[in-house]
Every structure is written in C-alpha cells, then in structure tokens.
C-alpha angles and dihedrals in degrees: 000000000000114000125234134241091252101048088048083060088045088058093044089053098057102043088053090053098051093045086061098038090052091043095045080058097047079056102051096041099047118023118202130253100259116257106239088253082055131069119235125261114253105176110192106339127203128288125251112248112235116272114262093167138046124275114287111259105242119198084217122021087178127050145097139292093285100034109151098238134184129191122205138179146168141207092048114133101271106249090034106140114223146191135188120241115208097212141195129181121241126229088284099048095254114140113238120190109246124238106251084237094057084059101090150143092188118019082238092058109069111189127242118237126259118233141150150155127260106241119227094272086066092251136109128181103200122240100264114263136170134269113247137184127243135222135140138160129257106214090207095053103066093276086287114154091261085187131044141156098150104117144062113294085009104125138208123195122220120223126189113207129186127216077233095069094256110138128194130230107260110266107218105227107192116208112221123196115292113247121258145244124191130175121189153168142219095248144345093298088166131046086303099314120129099189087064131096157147143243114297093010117132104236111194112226116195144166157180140205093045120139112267111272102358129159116242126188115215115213133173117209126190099229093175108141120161108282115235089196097062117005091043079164093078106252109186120212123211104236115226114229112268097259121234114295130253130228127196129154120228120234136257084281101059085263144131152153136192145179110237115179121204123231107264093232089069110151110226145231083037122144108225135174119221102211120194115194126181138168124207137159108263105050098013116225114351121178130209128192136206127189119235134183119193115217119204117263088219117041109246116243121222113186137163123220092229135023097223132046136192124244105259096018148102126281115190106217111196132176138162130225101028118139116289114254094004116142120214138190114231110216134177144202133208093239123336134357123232110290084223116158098263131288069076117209115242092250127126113227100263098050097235098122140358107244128294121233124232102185136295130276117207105201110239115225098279095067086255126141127205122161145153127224145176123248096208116237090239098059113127114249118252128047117344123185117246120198136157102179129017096229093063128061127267124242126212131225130198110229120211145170109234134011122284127251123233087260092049085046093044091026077129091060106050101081082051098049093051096056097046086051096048093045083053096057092045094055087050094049089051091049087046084046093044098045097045087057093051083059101052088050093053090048090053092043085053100049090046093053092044083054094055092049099056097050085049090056092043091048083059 
C-alpha cells in the first residue's frame, strides 16, 4: 500500500520526536564535561555547615577577578587542618560549597584549592591564592547558571573549615571591574580594524581600573603560530623580538595613556598580544591583555610569469616585500575563494572544497618570494585562484590543455596587426595610383611638346 503525503509527515513526525526526546535524556542523565567557553555543571552541591568560629580575616575583601588574596585566622586547635570552602547561596539563601571547577578565571583554569594547618599558637595565614570567579550550571534549572559570582558587584563568601568540624563565619569578598587594556590607531589603518598597525606607527595604549598610581609595564609579544585554521600545511612564521618595554603610572583614577611606537622592522600580517602588568598594594600584580595584527608597510606583490599554465605542468609564482625568512603554503581554487571578511576561510566560492595546496615558498632575505609548482592533471580547465597569504590578493591563472600558439598568445594584437596592414597596403595603392598618373601626364606633356616641335621644323 503507497503512503500518503500526509502519513509520510506523520512518520517524520515521530522519528523526530523520539531523536530529541532520547537526546533530551542523554542530556539529563549524563551531563556533559564543560567546554572551556562553558562552566561546569554542579547539581545540587553540598550545603554549608553552620559557623562555630569567627569570620576568616581577608588582606582584601574588594578587588577584581585575579586579586592575590590571603586568609588568616587565630584561636583554631594547633595541628587542625583546614581548607578553605568558595561559597554561594542557593534560591533560598542558603550557602553551598562550591565545586573547585566551578572556581575559574577562564573556564579552562580551574583553581587549586586553598588548605593549611593551624600552627601551635592556634593561628594559620593561608598560602596566597587568587580570587576567582565563580559560575556553574544547574541541570534542573533550565541550564541557567544557577551560581554566579563572575561580574562586577557580584560577591563570593569564603568558609574555613577544620578536619575537626569547626566552621568559620563566611567571610563577603566583593569583585570589582577588571582592569583594562586598549590599543588603538589613528585611524583605520586595516580593513576597518583600529587595534591593527604597521612599523614605525604610534599606537595609543590605555587603560582603567587600574590601582591609583600604579606602575604598569607595556610589552608587545609576537603570539604567530601557524594557523590550523588557514594555513592546515604548516606555514611557519618567523616571530619579531619582543621590542623594549614601556612604563607609565596611572593617575589618581586607575587611568592612563600612553603613546607606544612599533619598530619599524615589524613584520606584518602577525598576530601579537600588548600586555599591561602592574602591581599595587591593594590587589597585588594584576595583568591585561590587548590583541593586536600588524599590516605590511609596503603591500606585498604576488605575480605569476605567465598567465596561462599547462595541465600537468609548472607554474613560477613571484612576488616582492613579504617577511624574510617566512615560509608559505601556496594554495588554488577552481575558480574564486570565498569573498569572506578577511581573515578570509580556505574555501573556494562554490563550496565544493577547501583549497588545494600546490607546495610551500620560504621568502630569501631580501622579502622576495620564487617558487615552482605543479598544476595537477585533474584541474579543472579555465581560471583557477591562486593565493599564498590571505592578506594579499589573489591572483588568477587560465588553465589549458595544450600550449598556446603565437596567435592565441597575440590574439590581442591581431585586430591591431590587420589595420595597420591594411592601412599599409592602402597607402601603397594610392602612391601606385598617384604615380601612374604622374606618368600618363609626362607622356602627354611630351607628345604635346614633340608636336610643336615638329610643326615648328616644318613652318622653317
């Protein structure tokens, strides 16, 4: 019996149903381990135990995510062993020990934990950690971080507790704003981008949040690492020292800017990371970072020798003011890339493949660029793209399957060639058509003088 439309639905239907319903259970019954852009899952951790002490003494109850911190406290049975417990309350204001993973700066940092033993005086300071913000998923609320403590004004209380059942008082830790790092241009110096430049260009770093009048040190690293994403051949970029750092004091604010010029030998098209540091008294030695991308001074060339290339064959790529040393993979399309905001994605415009790869071109010391490769025998016929970096243009390449003749290869010229020659030929058909009748006209003239002169000889 044929189904109809409608009872094909109906199946559809069903089996898609049942897909999500079993997944939706996979879900619930196994959560997953947390990606490092996720927090972790802490289903209904456990329940603070009720105080017994006094509140743990902090060195800092205020400061941001990365604040040095140290907890203290006296009166405890020398030889207790303590830890200390990262808490948030629940819906109901009830404190719940935090899961050490759900501790982070970065989802990808889990922090250690913090324990001690009390000395024979009674008292412990605790080895200095970090403060860290906190966030994790609940599972039965909708996957909604059910705790968090992981923005400014946002709080976490701190708990010691002895491995003879004394408990402190929570101790309130407030977060404060992370300082800031900012590079910029004058103007949009890259395909829109501000935190972009060249060698010899006076970038402006600035920042907030910072302590007041602190001391922050200004450095530039090369981070360039070939980029799995794009070159997946393995191009290996040659990383620029790292160039003399720069010191400047924030204000009485937390703030500060300050001119930082490049060198002006900056390699481009390099991916690099400002990083200010500065350590103060009040949250010890905090770090913030900035992106950076260098762009070439001079705009790299890429060229072929020839506009055309056998299948099977060689094809020479040239170019001139690429990075010294530098080795690139040459890659092609049949046809266009992808016409991608730059960084542009390896794929070729009809989605059919990412590029292929022809070989790889390491740059001599002069920033110039040679190299042979093989047009393979199954490329399809017509243009093909050729790159070897996506910050410089493509170029493209007709593909064909046999050499060209002299007219294939002056096809241009032939129009060209015709009309000169038949401008040529004209001009010599007017000078034979004016000199024949140049001729005609002397050999009149003579017979008419012979005439004259015989009737002149004839008169005498």
């Amino acid at each position: 019996m044929r189904l109809t439309n409608s009872s094909r639905l109906r199946g559809l239907l069903k089996v898609s149903l049942m897909i999500l319903a079993l997944i939706v259970l996979m879900v619930l019954q196994s959560p997953p381990a947390h990606a490092t852009s996720d927090p972790p899952f802490c289903n209904s951790p456990a329940v603070e135990a009720k105080p017994t002490r006094p509140p743990v003494k902090l060195n800092h109850t205020r400061g941001p995510i990365g604040t040095t911190l140290q907890a203290s406290l006296s009166g405890w049975r020398p030889g207790t062993k303590v830890s200390l417990h990262f808490d948030l309350p629940d819906q109901t204001g009830a404190l719940r020990v935090m899961p050490s993973e759900a501790r982070v700066v970065t989802y990808s940092q889990p922090a250690p934990p913090v324990n001690g033993i009390v000395a024979s005086d009674g008292s412990l300071i605790s080895p200095a950690f970090t403060a860290y913000g906190i966030s994790c998923l609940d599972a039965s609320l909708d996957l909604r971080p059910a705790y968090q403590s992981d923005y400014p004004g946002s709080k976490f209380f701190l708990v010691a507790v002895g491995d003879d059942g004394e408990v402190s008082a929570p101790e309130t830790f407030t977060l404060l704003p992370l300082p800031t790092l900012r590079a910029t241009t004058q103007s949009e110096v890259y395909h829109g981008m501000y935190n972009a430049g060249k060698g010899g260009d006076t970038i402006t770093l600035s920042g907030s949040n910072w302590e007041p009048n602190e001391s922050i040190t200004l450095t530039l690293t090369d981070t360039s690492v070939p980029d799995v994403m794009y070159d997946l051949t393995g191009a290996t970029p040659v990383r620029f020292a790292s160039p003399t750092p720069l010191s400047v004091t924030t204000n009485s604010l937390g703030i500060f800017a300050a001119p930082f010029i490049l060198p002006a030998s900056l390699p481009w098209g390099h991916q690099a990371i400002f990083t200010a540091t500065g350590t103060g008294p009040l949250f010890g030695t905090l770090s913030a970072t900035a992106e950076f991308f260098t762009v070439p001074a001079i705009t790299p060339t890429l060229a072929v020798v020839k506009p055309y290339v056998i299948l099977g064959s060689t094809l020479t790529v040239i170019g001139d003011h690429w990075n010294p040393g530098e080795t690139f993979a040459i890659g092609y399309c049949s046809g266009d890339l992808h016409n991608g905001p730059p960084p542009r994605w390896p794929f070729c415009s009809d989605g059919s493949s990412m590029q292929r790869q022809l070989g790889m071109v390491t740059v001599d010391s002069g920033g110039h660029l040679r190299q042979q490769v093989t047009i393979p025998a199954d490329a399809r016929l017509g243009i093909i793209t050729i790159e070897v970096d996506a910050g410089v243009p493509e170029i493209a390449v007709q593909v064909v399957s046999h050499a060209p003749t002299w007219l294939d290869e002056h096809a241009s010229l032939v129009p060209a060639i015709i009309a000169s020659s038949l401008a040529a030929l004209a001009a010599v058909a007017v000078g034979v058509s004016l000199r024949i009748r140049q001729r005609r006209r002397d050999r009149r003239r003579q017979r008419r003088r012979l005439a004259r002169e015989a009737l002149s000889s004839s008169g005498h």
